[in-house]
C-alpha positions as CSV (number, residue, x, y, z in Angstrom):
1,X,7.7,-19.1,-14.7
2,X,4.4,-19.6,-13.0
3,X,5.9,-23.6,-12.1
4,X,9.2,-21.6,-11.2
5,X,7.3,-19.2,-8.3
6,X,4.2,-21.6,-7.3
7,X,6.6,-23.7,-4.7
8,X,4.9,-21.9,-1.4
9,X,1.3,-22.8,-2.9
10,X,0.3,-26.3,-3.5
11,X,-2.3,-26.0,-5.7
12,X,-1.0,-23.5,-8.1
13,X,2.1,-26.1,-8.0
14,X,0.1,-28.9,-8.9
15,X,-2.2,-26.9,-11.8
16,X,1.4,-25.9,-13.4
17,X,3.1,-29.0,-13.2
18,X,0.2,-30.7,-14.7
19,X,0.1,-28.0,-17.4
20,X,3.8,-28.2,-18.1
21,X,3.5,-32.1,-18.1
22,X,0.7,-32.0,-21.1
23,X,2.3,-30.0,-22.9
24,X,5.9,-31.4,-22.9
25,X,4.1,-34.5,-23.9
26,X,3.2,-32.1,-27.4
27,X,-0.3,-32.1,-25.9
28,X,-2.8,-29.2,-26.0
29,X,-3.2,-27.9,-22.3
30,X,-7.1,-28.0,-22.0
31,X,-8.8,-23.8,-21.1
32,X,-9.6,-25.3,-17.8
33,X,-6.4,-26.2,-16.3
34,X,-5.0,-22.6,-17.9
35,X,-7.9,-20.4,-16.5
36,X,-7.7,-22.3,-13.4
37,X,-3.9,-22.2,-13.0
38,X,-4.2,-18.0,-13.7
39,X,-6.8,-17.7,-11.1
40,X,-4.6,-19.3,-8.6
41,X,-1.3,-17.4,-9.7
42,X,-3.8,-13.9,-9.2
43,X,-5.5,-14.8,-6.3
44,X,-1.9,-16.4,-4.2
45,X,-0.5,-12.7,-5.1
46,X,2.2,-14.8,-7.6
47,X,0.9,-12.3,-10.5
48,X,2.0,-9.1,-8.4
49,X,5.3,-11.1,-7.6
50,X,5.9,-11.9,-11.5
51,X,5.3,-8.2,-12.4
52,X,7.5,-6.9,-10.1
53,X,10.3,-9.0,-11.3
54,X,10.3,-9.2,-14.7
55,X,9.6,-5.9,-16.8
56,X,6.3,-5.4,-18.2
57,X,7.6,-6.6,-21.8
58,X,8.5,-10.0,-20.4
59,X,5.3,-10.3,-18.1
60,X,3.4,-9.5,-21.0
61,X,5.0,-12.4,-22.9
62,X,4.6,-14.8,-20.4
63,X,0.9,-14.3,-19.5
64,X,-0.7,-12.9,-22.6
65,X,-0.2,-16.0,-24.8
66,X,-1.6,-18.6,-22.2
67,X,-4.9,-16.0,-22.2
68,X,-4.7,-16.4,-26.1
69,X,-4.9,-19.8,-26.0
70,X,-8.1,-19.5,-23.0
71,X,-9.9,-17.1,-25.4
72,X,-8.8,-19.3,-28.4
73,X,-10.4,-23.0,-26.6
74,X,-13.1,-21.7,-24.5
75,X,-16.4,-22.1,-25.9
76,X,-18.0,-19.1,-26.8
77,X,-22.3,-19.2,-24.9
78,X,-25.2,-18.9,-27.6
79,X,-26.1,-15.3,-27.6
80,X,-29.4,-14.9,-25.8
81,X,-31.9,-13.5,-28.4
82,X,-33.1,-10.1,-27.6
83,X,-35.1,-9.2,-30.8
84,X,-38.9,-10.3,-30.7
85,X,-40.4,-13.1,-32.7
86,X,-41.3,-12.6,-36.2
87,X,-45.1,-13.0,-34.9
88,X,-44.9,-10.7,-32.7
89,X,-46.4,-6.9,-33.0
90,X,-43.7,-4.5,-32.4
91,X,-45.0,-2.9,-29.0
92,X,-42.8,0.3,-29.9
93,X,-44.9,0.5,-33.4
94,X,-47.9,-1.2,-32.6
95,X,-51.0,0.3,-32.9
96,X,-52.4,0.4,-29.1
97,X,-56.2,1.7,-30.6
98,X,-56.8,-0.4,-33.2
């Protein structure tokens, strides 16, 4: 559907056809070219234009499995360590006098 109304914007056309290309081809569409592809539809007002034409059953089936499949490939960041060495004094703990 996102192919379907992208004709007026030439990127989102291009980002769709590609992704509709890979995956005719039985091809797993790479999280890029989805996340890409959604920010375009959102930010080109194609989204709002979706929703407004299809109930919210149907736009839900048509948007939340290609964000499934972005949360699914994306690569999750190493969580930034926020507890303090095992060397370390505690400074909550420590004794400040001694």
């Amino acid at each position: 559907m996102i192919l379907t109304e992208s004709g007026e914007h030439q990127e989102l056309a291009r980002l769709a056809q590609s992704a509709y290309e890979i995956l005719s081809n039985d091809r797993e569409v790479p999280y890029g070219i989805l996340s890409k592809m959604l920010g375009e539809a959102s930010g080109k007002g194609v989204l709002r234009a979706l929703q407004g034409k299809y109930s919210g059953t149907a736009y839900n089936a048509m948007l939340i499995p290609i964000c499934r499949e972005i949360d699914r490939q994306k690569p999750v960041p190493p969580r930034r360590r926020t507890g303090l060495r095992p060397e370390s004094a505690d400074p909550l703990t420590a004794d400040i006098y001694g």
